[in-house]
N, C-alpha and C positions, 0 to 999 in steps of 0.2 A: 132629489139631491141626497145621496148618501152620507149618514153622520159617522165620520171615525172618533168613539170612543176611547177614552187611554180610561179604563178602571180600575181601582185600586180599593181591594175589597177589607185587608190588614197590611197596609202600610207599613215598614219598616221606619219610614223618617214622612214628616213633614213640616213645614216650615214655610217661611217666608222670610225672604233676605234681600238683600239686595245690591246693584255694583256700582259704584260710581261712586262722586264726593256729593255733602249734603247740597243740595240746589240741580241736584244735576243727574241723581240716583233712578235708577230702576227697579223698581220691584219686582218681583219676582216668587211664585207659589210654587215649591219646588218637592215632590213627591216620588219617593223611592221603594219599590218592591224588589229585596234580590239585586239584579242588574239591570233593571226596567226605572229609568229614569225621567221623570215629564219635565219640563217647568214652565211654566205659562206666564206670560206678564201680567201685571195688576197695575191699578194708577195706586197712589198711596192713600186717596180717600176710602178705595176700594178696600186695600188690607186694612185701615182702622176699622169701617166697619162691618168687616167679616167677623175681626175679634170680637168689637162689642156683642154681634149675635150669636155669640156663637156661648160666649161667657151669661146671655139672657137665658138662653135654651136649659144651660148647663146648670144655673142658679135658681132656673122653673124648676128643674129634673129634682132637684135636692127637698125641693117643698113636700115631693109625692111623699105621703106616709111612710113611713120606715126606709127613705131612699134605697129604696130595691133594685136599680141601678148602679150602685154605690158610686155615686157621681161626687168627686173630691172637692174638697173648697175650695181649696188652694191648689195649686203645680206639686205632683207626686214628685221628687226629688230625681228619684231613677229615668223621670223622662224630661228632666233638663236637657237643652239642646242647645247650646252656645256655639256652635260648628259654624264657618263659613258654608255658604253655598257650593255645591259639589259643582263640577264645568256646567254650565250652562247654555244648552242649545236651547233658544225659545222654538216653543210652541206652536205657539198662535198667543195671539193679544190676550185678552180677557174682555167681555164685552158684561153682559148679560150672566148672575148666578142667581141663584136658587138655594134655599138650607135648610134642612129640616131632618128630622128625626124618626129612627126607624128603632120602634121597641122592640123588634124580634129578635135585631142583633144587639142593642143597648147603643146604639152608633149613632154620631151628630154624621149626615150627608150632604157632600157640598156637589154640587154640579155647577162648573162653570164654563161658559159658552163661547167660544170664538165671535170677537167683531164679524156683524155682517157687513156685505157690501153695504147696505143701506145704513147700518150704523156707521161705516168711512166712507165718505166721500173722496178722500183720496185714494183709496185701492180698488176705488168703481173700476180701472183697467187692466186690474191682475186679472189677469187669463188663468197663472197655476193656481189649481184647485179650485178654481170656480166652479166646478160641480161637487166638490166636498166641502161641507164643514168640520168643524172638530168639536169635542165638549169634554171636559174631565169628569168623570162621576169618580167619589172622593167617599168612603165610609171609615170615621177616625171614632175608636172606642174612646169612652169618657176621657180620660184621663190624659189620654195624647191629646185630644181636641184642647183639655184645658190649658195644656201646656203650650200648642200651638196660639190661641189667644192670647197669652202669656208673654210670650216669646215677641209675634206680631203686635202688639201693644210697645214694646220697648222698643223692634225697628223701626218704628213709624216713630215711636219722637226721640230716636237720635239724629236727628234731622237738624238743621239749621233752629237758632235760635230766633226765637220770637220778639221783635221791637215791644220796650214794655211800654210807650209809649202811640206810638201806631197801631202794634198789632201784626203789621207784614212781617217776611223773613229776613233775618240780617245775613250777608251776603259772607261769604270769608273776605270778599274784595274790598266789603264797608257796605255802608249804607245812609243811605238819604229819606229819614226821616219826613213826608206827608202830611202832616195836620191838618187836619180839617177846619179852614178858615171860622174864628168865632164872631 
């Protein structure tokens, strides 16, 4: 089964955004070279924790003596990214990633895998492209990775608020508080 690639070696843009109202949003890993545009779906637990690993990686990197990497603390300014999401044709899902680091180029590498049939159960009957899958291999220099973390960290919780009470999401509709019987 042949795997189609979308590689993205120096990035122009990445990000993560997403469409919809809170309770109801889609995320979305959206990757631009030139006019080569991916975007693949994510769950939202999925882009929290891309950000957190990716901000781990990134805060190991800074330990190495005299960070020789020069891997930033913070979000370099110049790669603020507050832009909506450019059109968005999905991909494929997001099922299965992978993240780690290549010191030859100074680059956090994200590889992220298409749902298999056996990861859905319900597209067990897609016929198109049952003999391909897809995968993103993704290589982001320091500084865009930190900001993509950044960035991914604040779409994830403009989400619905949190019951201070319960704990679950409160709806725009209202909500019906749950307690747990004492």
């Amino acid at each position: 089964m042949p795997t189609r690639v979308h590689e993205f070696a120096w990035p122009d843009r990445v990000v993560v955004g997403t469409i919809g109202l809170p309770g109801a949003r889609t995320f979305y890993l959206q990757v631009r070279a030139g006019t080569q545009i991916v975007s693949v779906a994510l769950e939202k637990e999925q882009s929290a924790l891309l950000a957190e690993k990716i901000d781990e990686i990134l805060d190991q990197l800074i330990t190495v003596e005299g960070n020789p990497f020069s891997v930033p603390t913070g979000t370099p300014i110049e790669l603020v990214d507050n832009d909506k999401l450019e059109a968005v044709q999905e991909q494929f899902r997001t099922g299965a990633m992978s993240l780690g680091w290549d010191p030859t180029t100074a680059q956090v590498v994200l590889e992220a895998y298409a749902i298999t049939e056996a990861d859905a159960d319900a597209h067990a009957n897609d016929e198109d492209g049952a003999n391909e899958t897809e995968m993103l291999l993704l290589r982001m220099p320091v500084g865009t990775a930190r900001a993509f973390a950044k960035r991914t960290r604040e779409i994830v919780g403009a989400g619905r608020p949190t019951c201070p009470l319960c704990g679950y999401p409160i709806d725009a509709d209202g909500h019906i508080c749950t307690l747990p019987e004492v």
